[in-house]
N, C-alpha and C positions, 0 to 999 in steps of 0.2 A: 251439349257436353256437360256433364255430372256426374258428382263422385261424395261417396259418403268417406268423408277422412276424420273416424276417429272410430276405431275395429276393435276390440281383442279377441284373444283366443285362448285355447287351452296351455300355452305359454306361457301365460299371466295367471289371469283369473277368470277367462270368459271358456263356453262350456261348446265351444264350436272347436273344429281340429281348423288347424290352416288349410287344408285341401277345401272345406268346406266352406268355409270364407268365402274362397275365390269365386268356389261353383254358385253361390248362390248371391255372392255380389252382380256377380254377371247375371243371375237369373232374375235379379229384382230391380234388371231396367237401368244399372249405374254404368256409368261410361270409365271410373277410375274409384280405387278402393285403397285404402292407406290402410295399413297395418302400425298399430300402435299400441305394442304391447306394454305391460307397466315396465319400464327402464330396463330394456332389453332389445336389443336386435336381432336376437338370435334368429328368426324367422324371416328374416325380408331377402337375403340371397334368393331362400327355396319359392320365396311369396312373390318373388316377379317372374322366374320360370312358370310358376302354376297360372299367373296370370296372360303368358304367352301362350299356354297351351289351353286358358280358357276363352285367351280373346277378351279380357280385360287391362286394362292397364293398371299398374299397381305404384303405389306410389311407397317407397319405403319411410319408415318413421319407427317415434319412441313417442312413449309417453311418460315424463318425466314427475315423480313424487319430489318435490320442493319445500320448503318452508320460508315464512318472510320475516327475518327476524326481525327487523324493524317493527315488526306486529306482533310482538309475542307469539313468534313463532307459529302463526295462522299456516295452514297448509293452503299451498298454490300449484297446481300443475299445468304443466309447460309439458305442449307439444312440439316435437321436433319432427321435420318434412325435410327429406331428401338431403343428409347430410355426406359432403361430399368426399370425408375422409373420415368414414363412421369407425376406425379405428379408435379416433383421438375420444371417442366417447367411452369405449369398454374399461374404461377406468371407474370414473365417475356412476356407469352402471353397474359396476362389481362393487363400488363399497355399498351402494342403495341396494342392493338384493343381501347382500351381505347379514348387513344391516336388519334388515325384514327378515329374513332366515331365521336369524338369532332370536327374534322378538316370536317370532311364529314357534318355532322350538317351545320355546317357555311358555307360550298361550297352550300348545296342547299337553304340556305337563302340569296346570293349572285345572284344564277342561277335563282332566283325566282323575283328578281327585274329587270330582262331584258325581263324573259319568261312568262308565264301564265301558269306555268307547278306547279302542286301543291305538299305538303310535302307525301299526300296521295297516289298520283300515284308513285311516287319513291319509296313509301313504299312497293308497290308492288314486288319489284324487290329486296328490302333490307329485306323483309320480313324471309328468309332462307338462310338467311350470320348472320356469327358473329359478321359485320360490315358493314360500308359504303362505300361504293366503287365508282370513279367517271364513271364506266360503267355502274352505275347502276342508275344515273341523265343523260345519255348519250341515256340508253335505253327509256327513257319516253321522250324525246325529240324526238325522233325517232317516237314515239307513235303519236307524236302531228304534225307530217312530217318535222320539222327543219334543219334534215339530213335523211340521206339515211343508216349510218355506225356508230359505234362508233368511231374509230380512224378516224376522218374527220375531215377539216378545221377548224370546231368550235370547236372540241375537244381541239386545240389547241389555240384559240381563247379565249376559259375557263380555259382549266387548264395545259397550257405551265407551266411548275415551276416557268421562268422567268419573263412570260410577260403575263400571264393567268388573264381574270380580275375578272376570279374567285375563284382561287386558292390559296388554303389555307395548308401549308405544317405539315405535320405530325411530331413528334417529336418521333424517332429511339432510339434504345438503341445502347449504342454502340458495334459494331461489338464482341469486346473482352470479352463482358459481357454475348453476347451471345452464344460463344464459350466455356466458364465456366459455363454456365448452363445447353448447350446440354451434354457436360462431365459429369456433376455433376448428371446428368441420367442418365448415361451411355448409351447414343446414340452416333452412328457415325456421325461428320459433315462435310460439300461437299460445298464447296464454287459452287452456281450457278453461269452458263451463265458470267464468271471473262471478259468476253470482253464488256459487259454493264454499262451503267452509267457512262462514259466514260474510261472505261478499271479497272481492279482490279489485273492483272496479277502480279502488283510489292508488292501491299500486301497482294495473296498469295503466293510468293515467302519468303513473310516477316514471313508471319505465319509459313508456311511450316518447313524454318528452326528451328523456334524455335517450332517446335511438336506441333505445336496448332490447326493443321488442318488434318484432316484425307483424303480428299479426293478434287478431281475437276470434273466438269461435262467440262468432253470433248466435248461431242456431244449434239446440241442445234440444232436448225432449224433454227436459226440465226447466227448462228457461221459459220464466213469465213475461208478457209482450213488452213491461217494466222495463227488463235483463236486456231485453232486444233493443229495446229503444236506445237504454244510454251507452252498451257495446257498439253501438253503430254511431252514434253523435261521438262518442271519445275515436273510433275507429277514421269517421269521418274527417276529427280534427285534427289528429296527427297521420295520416295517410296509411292504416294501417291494412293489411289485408282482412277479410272477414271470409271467415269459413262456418264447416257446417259439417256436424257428424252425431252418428245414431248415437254415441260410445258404448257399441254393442259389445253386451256380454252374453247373448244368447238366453240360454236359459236361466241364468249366475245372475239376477238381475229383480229389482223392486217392481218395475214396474213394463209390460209388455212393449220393446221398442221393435221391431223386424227393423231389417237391415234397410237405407235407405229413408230413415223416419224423417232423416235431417240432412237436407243436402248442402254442398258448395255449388256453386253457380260457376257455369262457363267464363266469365271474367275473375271473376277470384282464384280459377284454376289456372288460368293463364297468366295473371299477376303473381301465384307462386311459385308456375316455372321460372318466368322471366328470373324474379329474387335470384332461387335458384340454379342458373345459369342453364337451364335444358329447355 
């Protein structure tokens, strides 16, 4: 039993439709597939029927944009598994989309003073998200032949955080706020990819101790044997779950991951029902 638990789709920013998720979770050998779009559930009602009629099981989730203000506001993301009054969440994900909307608006009216690229063609691309996404001003560039990729030169040239002259930053909730609200649904939370954004290893070591975090995503398709190592010794030493996911974006993505690159293991699936009470 195995399951890649960290998905998205064309709800977020990844370049698969939810029907195709499922079909090809199921076709690449996995026994369970989480959906984890960015801070949104819109899809996990329709994503466990598609998973009954494909003969997968689907496990529902979010995946949560954070910041650690204790860190100068370092961004942290937090996955959430199988919350069990996912109401108590559409709160905390309406201001984070909210939020990004507003930032994404004024990145393409920024993008639109250098390019000839219009509000309508990116609509295109934004049309089946819950939000704005700079992949998706990225992809109509592309359209007009400006690059060849998303993650290319000028992606960095627009929206570096530091030095982007188009860039416009989003406003996170903070990390802790999110972590009491995944609870407050009774969902399990998984700090993603902790060696990102320039590392988060020291506050999940920080959460961990004081019981605020249920779990780490050991295995990433980014993650160096380094990442591996000390996610699993901190995991080991507060008891935490360790999982494993592609964080597929399909085509929306740096570098080639197929679905399946990065699994959970049969006992960390079953340690996150248990959590979970299923």
């Amino acid at each position: 039993m195995i399951g890649d638990l960290h998905c998205h789709t064309t709800l977020s920013d990844g370049s698969s439709s939810l029907e195709d998720l499922i079909l090809y979770g199921k076709r690449s050998g996995m026994d369970f597939i989480a959906l984890t779009d960015h801070d949104t559930l819109a899809g996990n009602t329709r994503a466990v029927m598609l998973g009954k009629r494909y003969g997968i099981g689907v496990i529902p989730g979010v995946e949560f944009s954070a910041k650690d203000s204790s860190r100068g506001g370092r961004r942290v993301h937090i996955l959430c598994y199988l919350p069990r009054v996912p109401q108590r969440l559409e709160g905390i994900c309406s201001k984070i989309l909210k939020s990004r909307t507003m930032a994404g608006q004024e990145m393409i009216r920024r993008v639109m003073r250098y390019y000839p690229v219009t509000a309508e063609h990116i609509g295109r691309y934004t049309a089946g998200s819950q939000s704005i996404y700079k992949s998706h001003i990225m992809l109509a560039l592309m359209d007009l032949g400006y690059t060849d990729r998303i993650y290319s030169e000028l992606f960095g040239q627009l929206f570096d955080s530091k030095n982007g002259s188009c860039f416009v930053p989003t406003e996170y909730a903070d990390v802790h706020e999110v972590l009491q609200a995944i609870h407050d649904a009774g969902g399990v939370a998984v700090m993603a990819h902790p060696f990102q954004y320039g590392g988060s290893f020291e506050l999940l070591e920080e959460l961990a101790s004081r019981g605020m975090i249920d779990g780490v995503e050991k295995y990433h398709p980014r993650a160096k044997p380094q990442d591996i190592l000390l996610a699993g010794q901190i995991a080991e030493k507060y008891g935490l779950i360790t999982t494993g996911g592609t964080d597929f974006h399909g085509a929306r993505t740096s570098t080639p991951n197929p679905l399946g690159t990065c699994i959970t293991t049969e006992n960390s699936l079953q340690a996150l029902f248990a959590l979970a009470g299923q």
